[in-house]
The first five atom37 places (N, CA, C, CB, O) and aatype in JSON, in Angstrom:
{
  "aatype": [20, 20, 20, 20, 20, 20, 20, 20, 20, 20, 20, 20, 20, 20, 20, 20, 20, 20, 20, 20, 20, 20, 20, 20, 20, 20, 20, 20, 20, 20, 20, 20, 20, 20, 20, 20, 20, 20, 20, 20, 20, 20, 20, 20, 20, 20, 20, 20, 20, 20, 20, 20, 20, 20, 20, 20, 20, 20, 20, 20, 20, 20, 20, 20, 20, 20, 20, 20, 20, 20, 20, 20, 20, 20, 20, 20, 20, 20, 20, 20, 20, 20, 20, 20, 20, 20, 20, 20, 20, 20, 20, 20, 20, 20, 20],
  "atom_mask": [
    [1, 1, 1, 1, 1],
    [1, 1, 1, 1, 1],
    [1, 1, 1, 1, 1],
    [1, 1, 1, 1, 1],
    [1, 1, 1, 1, 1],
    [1, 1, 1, 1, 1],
    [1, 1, 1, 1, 1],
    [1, 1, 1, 1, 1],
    [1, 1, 1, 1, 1],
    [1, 1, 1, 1, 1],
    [1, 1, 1, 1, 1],
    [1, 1, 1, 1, 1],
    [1, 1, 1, 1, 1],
    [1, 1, 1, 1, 1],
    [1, 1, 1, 1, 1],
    [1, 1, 1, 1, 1],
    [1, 1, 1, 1, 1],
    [1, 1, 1, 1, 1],
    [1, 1, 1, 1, 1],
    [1, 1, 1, 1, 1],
    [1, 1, 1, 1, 1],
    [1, 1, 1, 1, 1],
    [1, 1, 1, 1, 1],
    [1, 1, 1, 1, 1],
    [1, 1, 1, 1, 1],
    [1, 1, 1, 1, 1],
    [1, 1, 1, 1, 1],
    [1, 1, 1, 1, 1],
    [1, 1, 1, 1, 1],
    [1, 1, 1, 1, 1],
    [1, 1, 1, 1, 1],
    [1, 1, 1, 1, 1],
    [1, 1, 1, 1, 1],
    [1, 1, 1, 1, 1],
    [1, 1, 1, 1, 1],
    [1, 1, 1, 1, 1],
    [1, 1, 1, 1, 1],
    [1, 1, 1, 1, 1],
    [1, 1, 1, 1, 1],
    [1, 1, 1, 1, 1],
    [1, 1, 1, 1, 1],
    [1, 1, 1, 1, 1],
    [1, 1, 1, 1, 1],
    [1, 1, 1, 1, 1],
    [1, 1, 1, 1, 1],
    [1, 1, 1, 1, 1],
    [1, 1, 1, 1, 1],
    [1, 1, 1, 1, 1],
    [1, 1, 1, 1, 1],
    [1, 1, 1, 1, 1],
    [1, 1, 1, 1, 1],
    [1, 1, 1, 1, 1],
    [1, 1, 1, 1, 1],
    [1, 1, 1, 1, 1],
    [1, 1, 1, 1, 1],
    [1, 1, 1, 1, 1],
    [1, 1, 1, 1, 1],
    [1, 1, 1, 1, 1],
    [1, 1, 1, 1, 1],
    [1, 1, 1, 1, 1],
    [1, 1, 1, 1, 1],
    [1, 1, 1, 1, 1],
    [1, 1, 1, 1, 1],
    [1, 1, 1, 1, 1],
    [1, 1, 1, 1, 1],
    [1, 1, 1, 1, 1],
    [1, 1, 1, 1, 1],
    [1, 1, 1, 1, 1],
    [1, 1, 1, 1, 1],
    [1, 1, 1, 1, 1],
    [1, 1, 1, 1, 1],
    [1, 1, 1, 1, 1],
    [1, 1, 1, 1, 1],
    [1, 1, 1, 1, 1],
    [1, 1, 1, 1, 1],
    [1, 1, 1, 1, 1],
    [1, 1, 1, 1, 1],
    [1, 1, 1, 1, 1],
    [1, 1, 1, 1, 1],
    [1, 1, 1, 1, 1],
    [1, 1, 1, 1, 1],
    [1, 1, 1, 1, 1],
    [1, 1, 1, 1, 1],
    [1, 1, 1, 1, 1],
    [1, 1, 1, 1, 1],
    [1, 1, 1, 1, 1],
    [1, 1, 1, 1, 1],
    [1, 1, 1, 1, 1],
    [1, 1, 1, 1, 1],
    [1, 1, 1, 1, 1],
    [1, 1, 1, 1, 1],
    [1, 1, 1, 1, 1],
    [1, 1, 1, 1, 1],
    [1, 1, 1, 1, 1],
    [1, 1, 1, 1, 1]
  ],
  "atom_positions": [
    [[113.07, 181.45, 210.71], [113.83, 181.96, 211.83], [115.15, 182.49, 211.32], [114.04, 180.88, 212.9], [115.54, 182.27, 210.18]],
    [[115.86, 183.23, 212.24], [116.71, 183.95, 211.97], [118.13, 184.06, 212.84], [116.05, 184.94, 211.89], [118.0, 184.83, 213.79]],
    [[119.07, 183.64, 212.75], [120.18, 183.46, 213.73], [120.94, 185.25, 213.19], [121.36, 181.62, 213.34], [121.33, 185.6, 212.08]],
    [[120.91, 185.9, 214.28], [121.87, 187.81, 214.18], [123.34, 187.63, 215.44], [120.24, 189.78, 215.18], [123.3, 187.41, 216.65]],
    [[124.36, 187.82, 214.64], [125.34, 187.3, 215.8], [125.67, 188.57, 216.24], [126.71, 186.35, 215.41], [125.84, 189.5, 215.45]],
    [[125.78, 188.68, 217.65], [126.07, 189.65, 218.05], [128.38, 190.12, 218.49], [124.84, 189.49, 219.27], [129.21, 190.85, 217.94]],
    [[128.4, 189.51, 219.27], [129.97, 189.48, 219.46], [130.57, 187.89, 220.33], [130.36, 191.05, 220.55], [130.13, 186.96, 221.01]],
    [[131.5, 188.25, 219.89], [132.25, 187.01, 220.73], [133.15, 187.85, 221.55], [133.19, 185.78, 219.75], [133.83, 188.75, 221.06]],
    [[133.13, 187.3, 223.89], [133.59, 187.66, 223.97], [134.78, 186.61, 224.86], [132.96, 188.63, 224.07], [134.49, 185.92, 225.84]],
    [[136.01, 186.68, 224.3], [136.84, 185.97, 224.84], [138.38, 186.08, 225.65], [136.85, 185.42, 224.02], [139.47, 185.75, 225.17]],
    [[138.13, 186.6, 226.9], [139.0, 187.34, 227.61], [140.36, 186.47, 228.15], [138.16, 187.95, 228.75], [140.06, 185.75, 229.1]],
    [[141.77, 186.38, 227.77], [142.32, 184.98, 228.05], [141.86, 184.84, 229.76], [144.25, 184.88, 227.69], [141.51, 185.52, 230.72]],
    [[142.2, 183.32, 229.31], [141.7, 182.72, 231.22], [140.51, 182.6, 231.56], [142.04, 183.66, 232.5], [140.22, 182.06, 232.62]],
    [[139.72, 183.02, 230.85], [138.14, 182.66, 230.94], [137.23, 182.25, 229.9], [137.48, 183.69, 231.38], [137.51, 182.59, 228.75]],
    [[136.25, 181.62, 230.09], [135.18, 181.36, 228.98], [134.96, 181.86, 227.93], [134.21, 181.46, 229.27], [135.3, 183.04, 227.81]],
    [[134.53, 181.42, 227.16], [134.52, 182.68, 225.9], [132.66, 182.41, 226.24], [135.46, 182.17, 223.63], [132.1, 181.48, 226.82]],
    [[132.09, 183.72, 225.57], [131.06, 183.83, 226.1], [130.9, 184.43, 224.4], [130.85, 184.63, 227.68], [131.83, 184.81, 223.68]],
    [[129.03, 184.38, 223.96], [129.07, 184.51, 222.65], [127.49, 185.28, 222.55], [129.36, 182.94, 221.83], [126.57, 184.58, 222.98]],
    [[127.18, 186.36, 222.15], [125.63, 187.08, 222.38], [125.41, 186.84, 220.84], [125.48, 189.04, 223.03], [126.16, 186.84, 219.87]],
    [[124.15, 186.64, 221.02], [122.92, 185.96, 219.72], [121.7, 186.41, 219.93], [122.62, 184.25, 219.68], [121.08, 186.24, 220.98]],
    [[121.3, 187.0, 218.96], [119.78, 187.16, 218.61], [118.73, 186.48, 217.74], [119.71, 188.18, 218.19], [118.79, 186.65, 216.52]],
    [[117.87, 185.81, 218.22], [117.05, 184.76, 217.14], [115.79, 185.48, 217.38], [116.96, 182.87, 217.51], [115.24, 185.74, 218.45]],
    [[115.4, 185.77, 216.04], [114.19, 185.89, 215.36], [113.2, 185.05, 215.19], [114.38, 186.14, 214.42], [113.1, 184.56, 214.07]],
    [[112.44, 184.74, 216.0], [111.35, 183.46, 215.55], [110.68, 183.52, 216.58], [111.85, 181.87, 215.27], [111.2, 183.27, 217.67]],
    [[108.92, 184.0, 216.4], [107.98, 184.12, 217.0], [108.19, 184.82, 217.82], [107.52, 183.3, 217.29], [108.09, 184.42, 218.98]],
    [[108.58, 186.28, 217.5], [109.6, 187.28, 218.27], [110.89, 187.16, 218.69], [109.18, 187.57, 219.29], [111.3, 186.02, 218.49]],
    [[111.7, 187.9, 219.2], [113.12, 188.3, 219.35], [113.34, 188.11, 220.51], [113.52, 189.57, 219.03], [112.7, 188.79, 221.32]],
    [[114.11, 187.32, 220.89], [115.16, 186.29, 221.74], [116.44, 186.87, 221.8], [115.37, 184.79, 221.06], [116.94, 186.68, 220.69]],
    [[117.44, 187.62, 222.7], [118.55, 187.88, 223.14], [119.29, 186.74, 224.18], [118.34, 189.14, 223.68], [118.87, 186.64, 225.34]],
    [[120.56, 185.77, 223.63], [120.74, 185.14, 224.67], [122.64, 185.42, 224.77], [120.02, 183.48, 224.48], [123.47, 185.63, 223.88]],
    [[122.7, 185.35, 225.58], [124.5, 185.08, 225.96], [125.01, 183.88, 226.13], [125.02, 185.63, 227.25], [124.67, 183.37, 227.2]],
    [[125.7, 183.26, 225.48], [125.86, 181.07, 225.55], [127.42, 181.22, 225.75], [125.36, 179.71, 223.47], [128.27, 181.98, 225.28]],
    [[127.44, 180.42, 226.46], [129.18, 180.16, 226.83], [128.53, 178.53, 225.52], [129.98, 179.71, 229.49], [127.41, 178.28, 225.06]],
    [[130.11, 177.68, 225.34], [129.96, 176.67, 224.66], [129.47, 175.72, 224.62], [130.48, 176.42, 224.51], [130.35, 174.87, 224.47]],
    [[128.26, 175.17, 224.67], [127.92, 173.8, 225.04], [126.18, 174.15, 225.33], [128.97, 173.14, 226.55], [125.23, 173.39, 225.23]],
    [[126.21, 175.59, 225.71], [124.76, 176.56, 226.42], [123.9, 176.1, 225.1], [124.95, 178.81, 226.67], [124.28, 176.0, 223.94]],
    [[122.35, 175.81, 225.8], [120.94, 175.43, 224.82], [120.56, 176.8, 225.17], [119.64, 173.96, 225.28], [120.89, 177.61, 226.04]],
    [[119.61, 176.78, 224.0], [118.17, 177.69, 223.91], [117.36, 176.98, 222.98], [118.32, 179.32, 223.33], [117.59, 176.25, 222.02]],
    [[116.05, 177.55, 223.72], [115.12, 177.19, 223.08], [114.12, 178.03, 221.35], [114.47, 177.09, 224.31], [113.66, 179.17, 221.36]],
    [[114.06, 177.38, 220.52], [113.83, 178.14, 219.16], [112.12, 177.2, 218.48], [115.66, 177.81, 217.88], [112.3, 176.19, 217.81]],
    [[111.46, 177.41, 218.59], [110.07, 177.09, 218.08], [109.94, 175.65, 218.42], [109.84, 177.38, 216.48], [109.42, 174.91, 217.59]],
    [[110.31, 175.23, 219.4], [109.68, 174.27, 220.34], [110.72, 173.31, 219.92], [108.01, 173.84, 220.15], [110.38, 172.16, 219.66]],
    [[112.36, 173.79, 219.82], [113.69, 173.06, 219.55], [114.01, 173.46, 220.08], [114.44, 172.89, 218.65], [113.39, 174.34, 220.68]],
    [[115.68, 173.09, 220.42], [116.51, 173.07, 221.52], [117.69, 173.61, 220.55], [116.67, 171.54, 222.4], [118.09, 172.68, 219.85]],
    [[118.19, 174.49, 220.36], [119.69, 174.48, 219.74], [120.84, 174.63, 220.85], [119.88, 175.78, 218.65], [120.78, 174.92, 222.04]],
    [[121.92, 174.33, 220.01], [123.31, 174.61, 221.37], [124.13, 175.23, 220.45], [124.29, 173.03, 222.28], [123.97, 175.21, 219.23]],
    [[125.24, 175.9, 221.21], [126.26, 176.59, 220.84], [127.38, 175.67, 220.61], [126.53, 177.6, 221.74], [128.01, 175.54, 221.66]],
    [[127.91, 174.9, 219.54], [128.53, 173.75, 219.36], [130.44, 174.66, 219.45], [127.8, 172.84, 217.6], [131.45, 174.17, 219.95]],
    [[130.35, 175.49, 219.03], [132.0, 175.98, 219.06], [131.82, 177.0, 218.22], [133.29, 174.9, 218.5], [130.72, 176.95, 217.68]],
    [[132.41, 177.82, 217.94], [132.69, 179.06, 217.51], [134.5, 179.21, 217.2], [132.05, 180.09, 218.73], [135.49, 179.45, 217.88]],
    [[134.15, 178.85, 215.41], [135.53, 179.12, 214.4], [136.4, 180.81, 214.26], [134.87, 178.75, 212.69], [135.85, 181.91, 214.22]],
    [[137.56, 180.57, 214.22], [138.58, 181.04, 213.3], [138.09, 180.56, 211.75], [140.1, 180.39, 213.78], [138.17, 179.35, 211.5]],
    [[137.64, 181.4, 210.78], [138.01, 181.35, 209.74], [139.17, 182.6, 208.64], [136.79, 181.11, 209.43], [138.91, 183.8, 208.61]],
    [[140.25, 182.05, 207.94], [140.64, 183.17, 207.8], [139.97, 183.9, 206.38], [142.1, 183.04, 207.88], [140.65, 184.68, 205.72]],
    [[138.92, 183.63, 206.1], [138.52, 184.06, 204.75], [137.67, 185.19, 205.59], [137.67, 182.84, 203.59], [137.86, 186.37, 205.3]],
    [[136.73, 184.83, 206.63], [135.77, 185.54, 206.53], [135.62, 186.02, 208.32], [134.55, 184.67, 205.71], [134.57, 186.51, 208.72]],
    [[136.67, 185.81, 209.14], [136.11, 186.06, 210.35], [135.48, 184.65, 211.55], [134.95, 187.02, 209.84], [135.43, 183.42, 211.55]],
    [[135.21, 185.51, 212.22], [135.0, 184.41, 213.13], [133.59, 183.45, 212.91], [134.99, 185.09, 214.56], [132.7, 184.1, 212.36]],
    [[133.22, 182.0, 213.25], [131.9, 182.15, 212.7], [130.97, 181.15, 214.3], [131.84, 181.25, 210.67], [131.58, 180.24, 214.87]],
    [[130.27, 181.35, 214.51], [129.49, 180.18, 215.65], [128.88, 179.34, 214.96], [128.36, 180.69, 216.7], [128.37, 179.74, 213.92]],
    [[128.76, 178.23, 215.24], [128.61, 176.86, 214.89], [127.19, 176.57, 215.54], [129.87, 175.88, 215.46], [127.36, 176.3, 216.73]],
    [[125.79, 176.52, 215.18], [124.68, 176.41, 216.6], [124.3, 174.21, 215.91], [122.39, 178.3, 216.38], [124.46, 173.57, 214.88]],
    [[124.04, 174.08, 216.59], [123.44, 172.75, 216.56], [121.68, 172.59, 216.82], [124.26, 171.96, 217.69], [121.0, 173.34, 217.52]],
    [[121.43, 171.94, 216.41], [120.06, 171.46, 216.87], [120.3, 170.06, 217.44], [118.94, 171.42, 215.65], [121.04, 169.19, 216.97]],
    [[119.29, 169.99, 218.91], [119.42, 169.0, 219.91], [118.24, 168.4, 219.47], [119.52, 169.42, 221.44], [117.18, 169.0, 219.31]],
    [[118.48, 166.87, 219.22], [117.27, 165.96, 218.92], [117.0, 166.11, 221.17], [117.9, 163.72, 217.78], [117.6, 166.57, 222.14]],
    [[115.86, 165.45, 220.89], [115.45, 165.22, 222.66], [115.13, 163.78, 222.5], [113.89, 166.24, 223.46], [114.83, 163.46, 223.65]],
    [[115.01, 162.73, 221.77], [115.14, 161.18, 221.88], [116.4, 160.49, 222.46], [115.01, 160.64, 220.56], [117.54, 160.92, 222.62]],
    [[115.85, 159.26, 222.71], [117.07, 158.36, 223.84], [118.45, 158.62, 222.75], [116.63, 156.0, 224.16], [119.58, 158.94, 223.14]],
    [[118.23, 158.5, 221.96], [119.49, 158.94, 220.68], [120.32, 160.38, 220.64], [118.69, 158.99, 219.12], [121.29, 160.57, 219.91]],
    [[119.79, 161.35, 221.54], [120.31, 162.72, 221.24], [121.7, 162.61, 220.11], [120.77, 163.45, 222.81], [122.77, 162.09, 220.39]],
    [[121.36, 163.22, 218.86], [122.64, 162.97, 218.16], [122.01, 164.51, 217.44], [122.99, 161.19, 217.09], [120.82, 164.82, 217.32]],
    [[123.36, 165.43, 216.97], [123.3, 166.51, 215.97], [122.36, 166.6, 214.62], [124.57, 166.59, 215.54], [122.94, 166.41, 213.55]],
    [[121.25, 166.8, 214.61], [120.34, 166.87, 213.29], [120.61, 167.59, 212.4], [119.16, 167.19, 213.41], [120.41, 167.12, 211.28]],
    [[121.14, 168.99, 212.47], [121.66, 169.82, 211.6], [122.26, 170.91, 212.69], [120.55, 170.33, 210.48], [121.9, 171.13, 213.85]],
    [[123.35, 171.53, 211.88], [124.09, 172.76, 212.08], [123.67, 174.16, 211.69], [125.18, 172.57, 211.51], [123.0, 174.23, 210.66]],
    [[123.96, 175.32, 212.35], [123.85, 176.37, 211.19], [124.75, 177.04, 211.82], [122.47, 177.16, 210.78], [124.89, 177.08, 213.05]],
    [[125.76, 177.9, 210.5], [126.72, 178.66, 211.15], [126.24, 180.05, 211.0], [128.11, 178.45, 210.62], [125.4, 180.31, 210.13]],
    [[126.84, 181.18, 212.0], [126.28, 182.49, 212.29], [127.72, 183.39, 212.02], [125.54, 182.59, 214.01], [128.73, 183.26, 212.71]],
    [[127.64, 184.02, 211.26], [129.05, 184.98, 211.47], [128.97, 186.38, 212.34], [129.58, 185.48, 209.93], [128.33, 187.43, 212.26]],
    [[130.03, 185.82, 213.25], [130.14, 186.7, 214.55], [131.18, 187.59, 214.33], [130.43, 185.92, 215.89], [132.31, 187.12, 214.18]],
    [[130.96, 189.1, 214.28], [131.93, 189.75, 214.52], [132.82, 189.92, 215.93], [131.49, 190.7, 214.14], [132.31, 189.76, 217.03]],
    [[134.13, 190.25, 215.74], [134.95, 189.93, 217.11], [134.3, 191.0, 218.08], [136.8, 190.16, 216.98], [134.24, 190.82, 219.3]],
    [[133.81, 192.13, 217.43], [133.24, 193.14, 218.71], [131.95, 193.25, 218.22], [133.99, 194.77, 218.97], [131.47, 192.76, 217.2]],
    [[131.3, 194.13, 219.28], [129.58, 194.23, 219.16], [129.46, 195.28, 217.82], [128.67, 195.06, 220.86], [130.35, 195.97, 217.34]],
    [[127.99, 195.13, 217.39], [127.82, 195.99, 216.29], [126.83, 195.15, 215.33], [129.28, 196.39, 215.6], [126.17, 194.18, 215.71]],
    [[126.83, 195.85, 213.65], [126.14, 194.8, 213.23], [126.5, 193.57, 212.41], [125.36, 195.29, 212.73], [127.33, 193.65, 211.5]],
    [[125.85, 192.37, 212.74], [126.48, 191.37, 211.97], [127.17, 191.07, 210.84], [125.95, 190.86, 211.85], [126.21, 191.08, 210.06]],
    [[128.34, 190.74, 209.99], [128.42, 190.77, 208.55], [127.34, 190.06, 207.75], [129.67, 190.22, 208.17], [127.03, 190.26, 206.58]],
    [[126.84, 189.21, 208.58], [125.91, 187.99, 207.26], [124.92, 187.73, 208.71], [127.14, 185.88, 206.29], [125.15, 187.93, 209.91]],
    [[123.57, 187.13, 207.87], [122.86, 186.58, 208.63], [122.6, 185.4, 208.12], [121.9, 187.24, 208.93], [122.99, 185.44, 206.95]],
    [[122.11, 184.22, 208.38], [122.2, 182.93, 207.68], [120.22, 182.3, 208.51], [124.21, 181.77, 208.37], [119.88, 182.08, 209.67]],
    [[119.58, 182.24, 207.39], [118.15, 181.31, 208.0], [118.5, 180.25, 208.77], [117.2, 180.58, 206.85], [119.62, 179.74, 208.66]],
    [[117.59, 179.81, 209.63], [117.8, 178.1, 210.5], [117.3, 177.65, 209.66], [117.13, 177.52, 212.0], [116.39, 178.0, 208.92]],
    [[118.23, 176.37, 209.78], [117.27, 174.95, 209.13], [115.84, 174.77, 209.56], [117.93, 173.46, 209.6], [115.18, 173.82, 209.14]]
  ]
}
């Protein structure tokens, strides 16, 4: 699978809102405010926060949601989001 970041958009006074494209068993377009699931080959990921880095830009943070009485973070993967739409700098595989 494939995490393609599309833009971050964060207008002051409102949500920041974040568009993603995942690759896996066809192409998935979703829009996630922070905390927002989707579903990825019969997993759950979430949009855990979305960094300031100053080396490289902004980056989204996705999580994978265990679904046991335990729900705890199994792994991360970060996506580098450019601040406006266009094409991604990096694409990064899912765990």
């Amino acid at each position: 699978m494939t995490f393609i970041a599309g833009h971050v958009h964060a207008p002051e006074g409102t949500a920041l809102s974040f568009s993603l494209c995942v690759v896996a068993d066809g192409e998935h377009e979703y829009t996630l405010g922070i905390g927002d699931t989707f579903p990825v080959r019969g997993e759950t990921r979430a949009l855990n926060r979305v960094e300031n880095r100053p080396d490289s830009g902004r980056w989204a943070v996705l999580t994978k949601v265990l679904t046991n009485v335990d729900a705890r973070v199994d792994a991360v993967d970060a996506v580098d989001a450019p601040d406006a739409g266009g094409t991604p700098r990096r694409q990064l595989p899912g765990l």
